[in-house]
Structures are given as structure tokens and as C-alpha cells.
Phi, psi and omega in degrees: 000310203271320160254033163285288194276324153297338187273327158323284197305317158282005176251349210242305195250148145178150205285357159231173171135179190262325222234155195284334177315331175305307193287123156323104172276142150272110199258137164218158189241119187275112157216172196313095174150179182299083167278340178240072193272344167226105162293328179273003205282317195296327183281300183295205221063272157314303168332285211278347170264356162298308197302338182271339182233194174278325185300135184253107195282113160312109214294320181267138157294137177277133162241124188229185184252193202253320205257336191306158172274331189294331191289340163279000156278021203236047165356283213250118134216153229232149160242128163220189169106235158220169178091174180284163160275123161212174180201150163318149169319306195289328218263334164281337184285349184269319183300345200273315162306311157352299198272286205266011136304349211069027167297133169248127156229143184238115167288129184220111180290096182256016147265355153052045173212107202321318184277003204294209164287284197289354181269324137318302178265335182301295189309336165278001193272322170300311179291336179315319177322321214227051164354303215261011184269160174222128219276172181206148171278092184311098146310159200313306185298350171303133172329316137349310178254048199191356170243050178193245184305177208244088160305142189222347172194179189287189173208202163134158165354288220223076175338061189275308197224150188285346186232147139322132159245167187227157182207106193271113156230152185027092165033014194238113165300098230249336194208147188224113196252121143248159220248346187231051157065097162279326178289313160332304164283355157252025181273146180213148190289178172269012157280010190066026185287185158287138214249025201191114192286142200271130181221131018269322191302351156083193188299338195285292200308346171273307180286316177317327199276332168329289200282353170294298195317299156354253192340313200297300204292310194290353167293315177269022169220011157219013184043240192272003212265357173254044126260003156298147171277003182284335176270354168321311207277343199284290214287012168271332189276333191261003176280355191258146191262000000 
């Protein structure tokens, strides 16, 4: 497990270099069904995480299958889209080896509808991997939200559920499900307009979604290690707009 998650880490990140083995990769995964509801979305994405952190973000996005070689050079990978989710048998086991290699992934539901297709099969598809695992409602206080900006709730399109769920393996938050379309609210035309109005919450509800998105990648290049009290006063100060 522990050289698993060093050999990620060592493929994904680093604050120089040339080439994306250097580079934060933003990874994503192509399956049967709408898997690409914003195509143009990951360079702004980059964009705005460069400009907010230390992280130096690879400008393309990786898009792979469940079969690809590249997925186990793949830290960070994103499920998104609308309609259900399913895969062969052979294609959870590799996600499932994925996973306990120290792969994190975050499901972002972009029909933003608690019942929807894609709201009903991933998140069941994910617990299937991990029988004795259970989704959980992540409180305000979790490390997520706290590990860049100082966080106090989600964001996202559409307010479908109030909260981030977690899917807990070998004690390591391993799968992160948001239910309301995260990705959506930062989607912008190429005039940079907003392609999509933020509900209920208006424009406030949109800037949160930045930083949650923030939060997700830095969660996943620094895991649990921003709950020390010693990073309190740093993440109240990034807490600020």
C-alpha cells in the first residue's frame, strides 16, 4: 500500500520539471455513456490552480479507459458524467487494484439529481469494489475542506445533497462522490462567460466551487497531513477571498 502511494506520488507531482510525469496530471475516465459533458473544461481548471497554489498543473488533460497503462500512472482520476455507470467484471477489478494501489477518485454527478442514473450507479458501483466499505457523509471539519482554502460547505451547479461523500479503504479516504455537478459550475463559453447559472446559491455559490475543486486536487497530493494544528492559522488566512 505505502509503495503504491509513493510511487504515485512520485509520477504526479512536482513543483518543476518539463514533462507531465513532473506535473499535477488531471486524469479522467472515458466509459460507455456521456463521460465528457465539458471538454474544454480542465485548462481553466489549471489555470486558476496554478494561479492559487504552488501546484504546477500538466496543461492537457489525461483521458483513458479502466484498461489503459496509463491508469496506474494516474494518481488523481475523475468520473464524471450523465446516464449509468457500469463496467465488466474484469474492468472493477482493475479499478479495484487501482484503488488499493493508492489511486483517489472523484465522482462528480453533472445531472446535479440525487436519484439520477449516474447518482444511483457509480456511487454503487464504487462500494461494490469494497463490500466491507461504506459511503459517508463527510463533515465540515474534514480535511477536504481544509486542505487549501478553509472551507465551511460544497458547491457545485446544483445543491442536489448538502454535503461530499467519502468511501473509506484500509482507513485511507480513497473515493470522494459529489452529487452536484462541480464540474458545471465552472464551466465558462469562450468568452469566459458562465455556461451555467449556480443554484440556489448564486455567484457566492460558484466561487466556493473553485475552491472546493482546489481542495479535491490538493487533497490528493497531500492527503490527511492539513489537520495538524500547526497549519491552522495558514489555511484561516487562504480561507479568505
Amino acid at each position: 500500500m505505502l509503495a503504491g502511494l509513493m510511487f504515485f506520488a512520485s509520477t504526479v507531482f512536482s513543483a518543476e520539471g518539463g514533462g507531465p510525469e513532473n506535473r499535477f496530471v488531471y486524469a479522467q475516465l472515458r466509459w460507455q455513456g456521456t463521460w465528457d459533458p465539458y471538454p474544454a473544461l480542465w485548462p481553466q481548471i489549471g489555470r486558476y490552480l496554478q494561479q492559487t497554489t504552488s501546484v504546477v498543473p500538466w496543461p492537457e488533460r489525461r483521458t483513458l479507459t479502466v484498461d489503459d497503462p496509463a491508469l496506474f500512472e494516474s494518481p488523481f482520476l475523475v468520473i464524471l458524467g450523465q446516464g449509468a455507470v457500469s463496467f465488466s467484471e474484469a474492468e472493477k477489478e482493475r479499478l479495484r487494484r487501482y484503488i488499493i494501489g493508492g489511486g483517489m477518485i472523484f465522482l462528480d454527478n453533472t445531472e446535479a439529481e440525487r436519484n439520477s442514473p449516474f447518482g444511483r450507479s457509480a456511487p454503487a458501483l464504487l462500494k461494490s469494489l469494497f463490500p466491507e466499505s461504506t459511503w459517508e457523509a463527510l463533515p465540515s471539519d474534514n480535511v477536504v475542506f481544509r486542505s487549501f482554502f478553509l472551507l465551511r460547505g460544497v458547491g457545485g451547479r446544483r445543491i442536489a445533497e448538502p454535503q461530499l461523500k467519502g468511501l473509506r479503504v484500509q482507513d485511507r479516504l480513497a473515493v470522494l462522490y459529489c452529487a452536484n455537478d462541480l464540474h458545471g459550475a465552472l464551466a465558462r463559453d469562450h468568452l469566459g462567460n458562465a455556461l451555467f447559472s449556480c443554484e440556489p446559491g448564486g455567484e457566492n455559490q460558484r466561487y466556493e466551487s473553485w475552491k472546493l475543486m482546489v481542495n479535491v486536487i490538493l487533497f490528493s497530493l497531500t492527503g490527511t497531513y492539513k489537520t495538524d494544528a500547526i497549519h491552522q492559522p495558514f489555511l484561516e488566512r487562504k480561507a479568505q477571498p
